[in-house]
C-alpha positions as CSV (number, residue, x, y, z in Angstrom):
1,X,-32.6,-12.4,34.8
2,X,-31.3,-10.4,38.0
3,X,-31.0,-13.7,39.6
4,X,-28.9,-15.2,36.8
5,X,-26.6,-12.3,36.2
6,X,-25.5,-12.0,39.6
7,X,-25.1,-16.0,39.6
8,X,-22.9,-16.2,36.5
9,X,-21.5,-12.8,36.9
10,X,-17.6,-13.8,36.8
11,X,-18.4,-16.2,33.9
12,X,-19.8,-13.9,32.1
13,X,-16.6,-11.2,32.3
14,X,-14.2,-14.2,31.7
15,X,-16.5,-14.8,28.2
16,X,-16.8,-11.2,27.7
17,X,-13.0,-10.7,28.4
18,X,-12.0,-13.7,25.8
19,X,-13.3,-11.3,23.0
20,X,-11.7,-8.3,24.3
21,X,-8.2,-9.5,24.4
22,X,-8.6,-10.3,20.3
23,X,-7.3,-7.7,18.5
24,X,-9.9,-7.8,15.8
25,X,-8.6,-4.5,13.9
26,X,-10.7,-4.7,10.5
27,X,-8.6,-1.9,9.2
28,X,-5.3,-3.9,9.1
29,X,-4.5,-6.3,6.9
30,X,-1.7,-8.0,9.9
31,X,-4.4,-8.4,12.2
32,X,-6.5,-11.4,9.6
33,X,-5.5,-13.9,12.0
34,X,-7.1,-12.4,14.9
35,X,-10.5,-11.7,12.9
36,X,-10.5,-15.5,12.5
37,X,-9.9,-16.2,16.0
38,X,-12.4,-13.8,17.3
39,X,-14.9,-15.2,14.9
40,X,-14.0,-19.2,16.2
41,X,-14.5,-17.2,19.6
42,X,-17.9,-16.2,19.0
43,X,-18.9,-19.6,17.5
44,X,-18.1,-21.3,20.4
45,X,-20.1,-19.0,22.9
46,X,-22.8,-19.1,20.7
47,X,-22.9,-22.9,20.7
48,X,-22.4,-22.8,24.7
49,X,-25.3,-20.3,25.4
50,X,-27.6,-22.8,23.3
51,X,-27.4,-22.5,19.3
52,X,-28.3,-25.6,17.5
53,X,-25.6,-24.5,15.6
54,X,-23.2,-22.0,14.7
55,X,-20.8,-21.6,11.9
56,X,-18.1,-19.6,10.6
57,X,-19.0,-18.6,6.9
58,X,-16.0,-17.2,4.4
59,X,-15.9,-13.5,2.4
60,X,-14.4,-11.7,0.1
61,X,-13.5,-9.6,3.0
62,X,-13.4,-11.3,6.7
63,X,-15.4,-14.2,8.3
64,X,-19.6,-13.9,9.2
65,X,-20.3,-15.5,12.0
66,X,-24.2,-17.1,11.7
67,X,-25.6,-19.0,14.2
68,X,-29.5,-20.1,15.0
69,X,-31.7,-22.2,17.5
70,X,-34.8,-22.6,16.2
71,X,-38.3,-23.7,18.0
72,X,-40.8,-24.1,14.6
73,X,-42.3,-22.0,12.1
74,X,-45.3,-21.5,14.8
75,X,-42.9,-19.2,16.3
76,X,-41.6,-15.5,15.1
77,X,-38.0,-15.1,14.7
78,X,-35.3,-12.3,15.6
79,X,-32.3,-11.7,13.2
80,X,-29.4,-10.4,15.7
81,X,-26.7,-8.5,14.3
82,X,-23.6,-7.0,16.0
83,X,-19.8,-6.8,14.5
84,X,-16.8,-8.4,15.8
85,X,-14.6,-5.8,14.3
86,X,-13.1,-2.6,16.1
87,X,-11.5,0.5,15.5
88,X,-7.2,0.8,15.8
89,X,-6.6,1.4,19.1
90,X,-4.1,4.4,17.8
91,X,-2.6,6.2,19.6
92,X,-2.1,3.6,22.2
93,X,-0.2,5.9,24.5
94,X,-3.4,8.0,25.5
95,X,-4.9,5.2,27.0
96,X,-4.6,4.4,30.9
97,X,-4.6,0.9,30.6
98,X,-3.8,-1.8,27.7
99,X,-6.5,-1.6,25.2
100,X,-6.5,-5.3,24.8
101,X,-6.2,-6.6,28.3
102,X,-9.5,-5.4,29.5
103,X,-10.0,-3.5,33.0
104,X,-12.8,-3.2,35.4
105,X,-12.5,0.4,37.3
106,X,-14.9,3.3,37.9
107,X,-17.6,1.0,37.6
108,X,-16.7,0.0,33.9
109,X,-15.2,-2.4,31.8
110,X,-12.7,-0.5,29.8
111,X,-10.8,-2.0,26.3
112,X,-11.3,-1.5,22.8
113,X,-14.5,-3.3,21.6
114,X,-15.9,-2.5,25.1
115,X,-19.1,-0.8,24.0
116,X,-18.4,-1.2,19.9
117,X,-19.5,-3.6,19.6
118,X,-18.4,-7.0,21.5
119,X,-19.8,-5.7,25.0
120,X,-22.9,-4.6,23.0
121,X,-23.5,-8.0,21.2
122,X,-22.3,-9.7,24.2
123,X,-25.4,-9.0,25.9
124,X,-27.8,-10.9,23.3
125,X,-25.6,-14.1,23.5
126,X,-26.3,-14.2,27.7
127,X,-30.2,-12.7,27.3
128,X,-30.3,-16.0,24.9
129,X,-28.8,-18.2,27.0
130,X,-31.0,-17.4,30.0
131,X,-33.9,-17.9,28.2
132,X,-32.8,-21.2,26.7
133,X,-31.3,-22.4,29.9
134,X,-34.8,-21.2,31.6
135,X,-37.2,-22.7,29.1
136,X,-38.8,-18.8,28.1
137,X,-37.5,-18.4,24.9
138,X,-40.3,-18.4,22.6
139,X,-38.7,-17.3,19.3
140,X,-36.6,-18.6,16.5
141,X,-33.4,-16.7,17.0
142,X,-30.9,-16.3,14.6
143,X,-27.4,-14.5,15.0
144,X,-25.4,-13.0,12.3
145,X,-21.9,-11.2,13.7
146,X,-19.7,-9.5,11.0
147,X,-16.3,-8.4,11.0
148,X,-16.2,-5.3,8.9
149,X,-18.7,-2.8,10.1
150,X,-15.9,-0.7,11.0
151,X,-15.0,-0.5,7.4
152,X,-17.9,-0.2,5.9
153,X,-19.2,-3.7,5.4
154,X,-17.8,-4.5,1.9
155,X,-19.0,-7.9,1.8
156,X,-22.1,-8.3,4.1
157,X,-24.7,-7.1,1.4
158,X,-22.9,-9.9,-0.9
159,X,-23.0,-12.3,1.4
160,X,-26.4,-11.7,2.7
161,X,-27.9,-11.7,-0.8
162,X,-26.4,-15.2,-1.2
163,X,-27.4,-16.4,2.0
164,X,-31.2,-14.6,1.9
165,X,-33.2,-17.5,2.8
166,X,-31.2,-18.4,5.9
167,X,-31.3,-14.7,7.3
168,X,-35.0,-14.8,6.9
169,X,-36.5,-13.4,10.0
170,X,-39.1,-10.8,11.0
171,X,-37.2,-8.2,12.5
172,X,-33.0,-7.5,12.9
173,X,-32.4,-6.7,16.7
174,X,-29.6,-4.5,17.2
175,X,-27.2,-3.0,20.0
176,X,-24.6,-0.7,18.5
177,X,-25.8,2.3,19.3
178,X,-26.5,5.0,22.2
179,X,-28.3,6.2,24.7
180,X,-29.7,9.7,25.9
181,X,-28.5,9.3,29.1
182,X,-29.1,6.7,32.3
183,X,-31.7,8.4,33.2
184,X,-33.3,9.4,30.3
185,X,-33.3,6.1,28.1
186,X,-33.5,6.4,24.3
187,X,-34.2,4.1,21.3
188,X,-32.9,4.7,17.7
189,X,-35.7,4.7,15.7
190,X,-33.3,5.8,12.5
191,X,-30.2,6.5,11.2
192,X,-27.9,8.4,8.7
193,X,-26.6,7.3,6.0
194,X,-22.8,8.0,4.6
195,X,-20.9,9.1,1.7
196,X,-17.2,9.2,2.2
197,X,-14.7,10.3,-0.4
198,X,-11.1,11.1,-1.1
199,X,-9.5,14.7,-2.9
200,X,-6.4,14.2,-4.8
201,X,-5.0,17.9,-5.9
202,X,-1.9,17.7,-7.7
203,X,0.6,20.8,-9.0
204,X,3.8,20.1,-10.0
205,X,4.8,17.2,-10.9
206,X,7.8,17.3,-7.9
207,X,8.3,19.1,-4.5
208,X,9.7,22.7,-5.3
209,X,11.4,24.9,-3.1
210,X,9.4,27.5,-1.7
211,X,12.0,30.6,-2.8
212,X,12.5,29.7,-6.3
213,X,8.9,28.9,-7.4
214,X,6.9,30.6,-4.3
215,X,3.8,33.2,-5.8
216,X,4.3,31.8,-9.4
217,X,3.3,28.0,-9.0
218,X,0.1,27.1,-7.3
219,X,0.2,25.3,-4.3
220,X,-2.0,22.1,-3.9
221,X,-2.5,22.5,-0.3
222,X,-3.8,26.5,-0.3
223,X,-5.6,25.4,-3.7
224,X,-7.3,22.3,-1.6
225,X,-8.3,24.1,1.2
226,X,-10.1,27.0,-0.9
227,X,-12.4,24.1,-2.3
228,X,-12.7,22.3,1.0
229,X,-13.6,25.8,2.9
230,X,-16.5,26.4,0.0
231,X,-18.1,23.0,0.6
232,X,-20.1,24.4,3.4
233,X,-21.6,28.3,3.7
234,X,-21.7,30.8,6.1
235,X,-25.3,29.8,6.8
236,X,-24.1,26.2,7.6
237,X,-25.5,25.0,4.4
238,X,-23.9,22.1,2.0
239,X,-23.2,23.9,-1.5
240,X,-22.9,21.1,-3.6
241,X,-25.9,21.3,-6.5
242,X,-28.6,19.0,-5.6
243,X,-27.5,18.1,-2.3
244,X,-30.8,18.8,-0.9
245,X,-33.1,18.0,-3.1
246,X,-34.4,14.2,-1.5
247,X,-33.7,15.7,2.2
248,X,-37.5,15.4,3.9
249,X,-38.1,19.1,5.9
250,X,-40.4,17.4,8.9
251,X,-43.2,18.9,9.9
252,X,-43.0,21.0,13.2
253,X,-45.3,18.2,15.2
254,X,-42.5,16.4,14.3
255,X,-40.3,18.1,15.4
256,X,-41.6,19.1,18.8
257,X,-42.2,15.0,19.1
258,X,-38.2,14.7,18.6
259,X,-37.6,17.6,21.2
260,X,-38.6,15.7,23.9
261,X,-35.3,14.5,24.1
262,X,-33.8,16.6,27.3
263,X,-30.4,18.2,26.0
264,X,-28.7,20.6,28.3
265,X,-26.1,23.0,25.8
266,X,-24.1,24.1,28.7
267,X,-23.6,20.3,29.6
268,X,-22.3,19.5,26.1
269,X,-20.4,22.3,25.4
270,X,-18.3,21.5,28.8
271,X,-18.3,17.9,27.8
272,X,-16.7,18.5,24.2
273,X,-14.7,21.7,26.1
274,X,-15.6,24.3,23.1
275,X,-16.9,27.7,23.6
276,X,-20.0,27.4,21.2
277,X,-21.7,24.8,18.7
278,X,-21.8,25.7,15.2
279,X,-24.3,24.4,12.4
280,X,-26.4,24.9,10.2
281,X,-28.9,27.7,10.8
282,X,-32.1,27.2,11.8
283,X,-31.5,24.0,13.5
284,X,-31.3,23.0,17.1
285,X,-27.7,20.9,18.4
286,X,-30.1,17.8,18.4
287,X,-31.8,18.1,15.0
288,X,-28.5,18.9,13.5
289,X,-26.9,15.4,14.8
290,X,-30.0,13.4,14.0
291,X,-32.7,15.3,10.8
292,X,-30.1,17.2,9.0
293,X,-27.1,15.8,7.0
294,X,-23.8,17.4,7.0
295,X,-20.4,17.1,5.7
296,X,-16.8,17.2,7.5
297,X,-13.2,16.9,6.5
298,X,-11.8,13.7,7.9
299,X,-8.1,14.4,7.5
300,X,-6.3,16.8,5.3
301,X,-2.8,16.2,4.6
302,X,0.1,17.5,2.1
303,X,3.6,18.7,2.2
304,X,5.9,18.6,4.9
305,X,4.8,17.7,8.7
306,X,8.3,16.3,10.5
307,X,9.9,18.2,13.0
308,X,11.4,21.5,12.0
309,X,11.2,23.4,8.6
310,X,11.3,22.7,5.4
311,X,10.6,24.9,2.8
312,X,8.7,23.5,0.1
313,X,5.6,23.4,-2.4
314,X,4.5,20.0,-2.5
315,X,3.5,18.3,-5.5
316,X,-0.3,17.0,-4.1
317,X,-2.4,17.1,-1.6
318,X,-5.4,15.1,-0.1
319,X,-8.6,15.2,1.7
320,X,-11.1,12.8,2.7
321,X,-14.8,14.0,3.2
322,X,-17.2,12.0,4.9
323,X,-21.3,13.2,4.5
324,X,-23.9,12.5,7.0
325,X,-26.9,11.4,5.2
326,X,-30.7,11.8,6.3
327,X,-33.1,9.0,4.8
328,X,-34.5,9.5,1.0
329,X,-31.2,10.8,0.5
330,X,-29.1,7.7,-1.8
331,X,-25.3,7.4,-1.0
332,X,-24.4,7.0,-4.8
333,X,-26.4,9.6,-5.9
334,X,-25.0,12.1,-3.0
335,X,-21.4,10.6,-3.9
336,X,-21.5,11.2,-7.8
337,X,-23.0,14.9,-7.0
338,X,-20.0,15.7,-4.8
339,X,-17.7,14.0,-7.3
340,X,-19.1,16.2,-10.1
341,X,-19.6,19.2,-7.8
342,X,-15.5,19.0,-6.8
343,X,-14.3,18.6,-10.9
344,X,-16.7,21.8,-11.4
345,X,-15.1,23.6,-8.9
346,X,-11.3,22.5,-9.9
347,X,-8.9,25.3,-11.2
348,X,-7.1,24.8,-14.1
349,X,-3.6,25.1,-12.4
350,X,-4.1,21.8,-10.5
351,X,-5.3,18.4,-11.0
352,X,-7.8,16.8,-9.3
353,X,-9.2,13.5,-8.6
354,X,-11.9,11.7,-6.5
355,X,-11.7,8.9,-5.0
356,X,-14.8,6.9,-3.5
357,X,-14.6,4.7,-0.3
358,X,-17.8,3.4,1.6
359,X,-20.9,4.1,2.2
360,X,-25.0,3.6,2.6
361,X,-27.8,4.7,3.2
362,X,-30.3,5.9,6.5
363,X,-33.1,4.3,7.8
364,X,-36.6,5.2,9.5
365,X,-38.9,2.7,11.8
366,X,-42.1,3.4,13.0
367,X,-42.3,4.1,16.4
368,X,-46.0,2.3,16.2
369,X,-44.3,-0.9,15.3
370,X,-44.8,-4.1,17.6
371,X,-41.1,-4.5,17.6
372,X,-40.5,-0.7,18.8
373,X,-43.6,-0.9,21.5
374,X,-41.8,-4.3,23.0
375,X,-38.7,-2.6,23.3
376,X,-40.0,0.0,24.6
377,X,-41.9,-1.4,27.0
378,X,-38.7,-3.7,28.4
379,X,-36.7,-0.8,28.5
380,X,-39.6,1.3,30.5
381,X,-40.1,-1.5,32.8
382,X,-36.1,-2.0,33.2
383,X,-35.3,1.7,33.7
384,X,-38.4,2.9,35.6
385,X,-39.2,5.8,32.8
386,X,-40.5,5.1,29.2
387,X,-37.9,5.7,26.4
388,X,-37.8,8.4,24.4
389,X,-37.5,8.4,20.6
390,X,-34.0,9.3,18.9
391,X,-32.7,9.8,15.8
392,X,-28.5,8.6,15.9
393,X,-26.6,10.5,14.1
394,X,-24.1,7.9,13.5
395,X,-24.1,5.4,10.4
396,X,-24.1,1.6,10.5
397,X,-24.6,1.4,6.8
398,X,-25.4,-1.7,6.4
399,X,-28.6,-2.0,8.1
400,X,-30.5,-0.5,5.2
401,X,-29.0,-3.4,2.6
402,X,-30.5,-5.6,5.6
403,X,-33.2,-3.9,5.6
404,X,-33.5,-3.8,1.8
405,X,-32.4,-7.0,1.3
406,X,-34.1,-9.1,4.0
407,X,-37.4,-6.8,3.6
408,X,-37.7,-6.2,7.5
409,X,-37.1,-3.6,9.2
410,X,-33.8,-3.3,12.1
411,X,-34.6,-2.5,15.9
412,X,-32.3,0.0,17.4
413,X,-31.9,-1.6,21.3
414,X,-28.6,0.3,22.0
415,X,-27.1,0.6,25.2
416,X,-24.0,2.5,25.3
417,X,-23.8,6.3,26.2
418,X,-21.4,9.2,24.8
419,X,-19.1,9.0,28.2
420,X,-18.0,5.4,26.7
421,X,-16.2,7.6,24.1
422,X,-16.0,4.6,21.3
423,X,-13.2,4.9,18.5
424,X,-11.3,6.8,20.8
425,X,-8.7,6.1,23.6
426,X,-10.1,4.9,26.8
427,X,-13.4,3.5,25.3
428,X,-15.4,1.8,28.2
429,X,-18.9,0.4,28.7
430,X,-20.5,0.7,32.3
431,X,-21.3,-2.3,33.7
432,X,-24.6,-0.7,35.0
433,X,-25.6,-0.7,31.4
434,X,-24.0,-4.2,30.5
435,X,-26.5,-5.6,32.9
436,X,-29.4,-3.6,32.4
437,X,-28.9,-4.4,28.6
438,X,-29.3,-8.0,29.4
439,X,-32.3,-7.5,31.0
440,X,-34.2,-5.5,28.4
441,X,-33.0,-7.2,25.7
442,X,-34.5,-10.8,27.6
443,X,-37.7,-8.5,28.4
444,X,-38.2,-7.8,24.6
445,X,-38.1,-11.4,23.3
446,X,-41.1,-11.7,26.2
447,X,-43.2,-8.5,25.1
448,X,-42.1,-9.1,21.0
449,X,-45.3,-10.7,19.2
């Protein structure tokens, strides 16, 4: 595969590029055209690399990608799945270079989509296409690219219930997640799950001024950040009733197994420039990130924010409040106990309401699996050092519909690494780890049985 990288090398960033410069923001409804387009895009490379076919299939939401080559049912077959869409590039002026028009410097290609997820999915088109082109592959493989993981996947689960007997595989590869470190490579083997959810607190039923009605009306802001502020206490713990009660406390072998994971505190508090890390007690940095849920405020917004004063009370206030989830823990279940936990906790001088976006649920593998041990073993053999386990502590929630769905189990093979600083300004992807991707992920479809 070495060979054939360095062969089609310039190819492949002129390919890789093509997606890049599509500004495939799920989030925004003036950006439908350029979903379609990137999803045309990633037909045609799929059908280039060596698909028997590839298709664009219509939503409720935005366009699936699905393409396949298959071999016969003597063979095994690998689901892919990656996502087309990507974060707003906001705010545009804190990037170096145009987030569309993609950049090689510093040894990294740098644009939105870079590493989430077009440079990640990227790499399973090209380890495809080398083994079609070299007469390896030994697998049916099938591809399935969606365009609204950043958003939560609204229609996937829809679509793949519909569609179940063409998605039927025995395992769902992915690449859309990270790495310990270069030299200490990683492999998912689960994720958290999410619960996200909007506070509306509403006092009067106008903006007052601050003199006249100031100490006599309650102010939705103040009264929204005393319920926010209780959400968590001083231990670090969640305090809505219930919260824990499906949360699985691991064993301390378990926990020693997960600590083999090197993590250097100094490092990441210089990284993230903060003084300390804060949590909840008991935990290390690592286990709170990857065994323990938690919950953050998103945004928090009210009143006035322009330039200059202006002395009012506003008339609402809002919140939104994402939650981590470990598995066993159900995103419906934890989103109706934080609904009914915020009404409880509601004063009688405002009005509140809750508003539910998206979510999912977490997922374990077994890192005895045959899947996990050939992954392992490509990555061992590619990076000179065997991988250690991980738990992300990141969401792609629709892996455990897949998962539930398809009834197989998903194959964390990410690639990225914290430095490529995804959904924010200046995201990149080294190309160190663009090739070496390639390379494992062709390795696995050789080890996979």
């Amino acid at each position: 595969m070495k060979h054939y990288i360095e062969a089609n090398k310039d190819r492949f960033f002129d390919e890789l590029f093509s997606l890049l410069r599509i500004p495939s923001v799920s989030a925004a409804a003036e950006h439908v055209p350029d979903m379609e387009k990137c999803a045309a895009r990633l037909a045609e490379l799929l059908l280039e690399a060596g698909a028997d076919s590839a298709s664009v299939f219509p939503t409720d939401g935005h366009p699936v990608v699905f393409g396949e080559k298959r071999l016969g049912p003597q063979y095994g077959t690998v689901l892919v799945y990656g996502h087309y869409d990507v974060q707003p590039a906001d705010p545009v002026e804190l990037w170096k270079s145009d987030p569309f028009e993609p950049e090689i410097r510093d040894g990294a290609i740098y644009a939105r989509g870079a590493n989430d997820d077009k440079g990640q999915l990227f790499m399973h088109v090209k380890a495809f296409e080398y083994l079609v082109r070299s007469g390896k592959l030994r697998h049916n493989v099938k591809f399935i690219f969606e365009g609204e993981e950043e958003i939560g996947s609204p229609s996937l689960a829809a679509w793949a219930r519909e569609h179940r007997d063409l998605l039927a595989a025995d395992i769902i590869l992915v690449s859309d997640t990270t790495m310990i470190s270069e030299q200490v490579p990683s492999i998912n083997c689960g994720m958290r799950g999410l619960a996200y959810l909007e506070i509306k607190v509403t006092g009067p039923d106008k903006d007052l001024h601050s003199g006249h009605y100031g100490g006599a009306v309650a102010n939705p802001i103040n009264v929204l950040c005393d319920m926010v502020s209780s959400l968590i206490d001083s231990d670090g713990k969640i305090t809505v009733e219930g919260f824990y009660d499906d949360v699985e406390e691991l064993s301390g072998e378990d926990r020693e197994k997960l600590a083999r994971a090197p993590f250097d505190l100094d490092e990441y508090r210089k990284f993230l420039n903060i003084r300390e890390v804060k949590g909840e007690k008991g935990y290390s940095t690592l286990e709170r990130t990857g065994i323990r849920p938690s919950l953050d405020v998103n945004g928090i917004w009210g009143g006035y924010t322009g330039e200059g004063a202006k002395t009012v009370i506003p008339s609402e206030a809002f919140a939104k409040i994402s939650m981590r989830l470990v598995p066993n823990q159900d995103s419906e279940r934890i989103a109706s106990l934080f609904e009914k936990h915020i009404m409880a906790i509601a004063p009688d001088y405002v009005r509140v309401e809750v508003k539910r976006h998206h979510g999912g649920n977490g997922f374990l593998i077994p890192i005895s699996s045959p899947a996990y041990q050939a992954a392992s073993r490509a990555i061992g053999e590619v990076y000179g050092v065997e991988p250690v386990p991980s738990r992300g502590g990141g969401s792609i929630p629709i892996l455990a519909d897949l998962q539930e769905i398809l009834g197989i189990d998903p194959l964390l093979m990410g690639f990225g690494l914290e430095r490529d600083t995804i959904h924010s300004p200046n995201e990149s992807y080294l190309l160190s780890q663009l090739f070496r991707g390639m390379e494992a992920i062709t390795l696995f479809y050789e080890y996979y049985r």
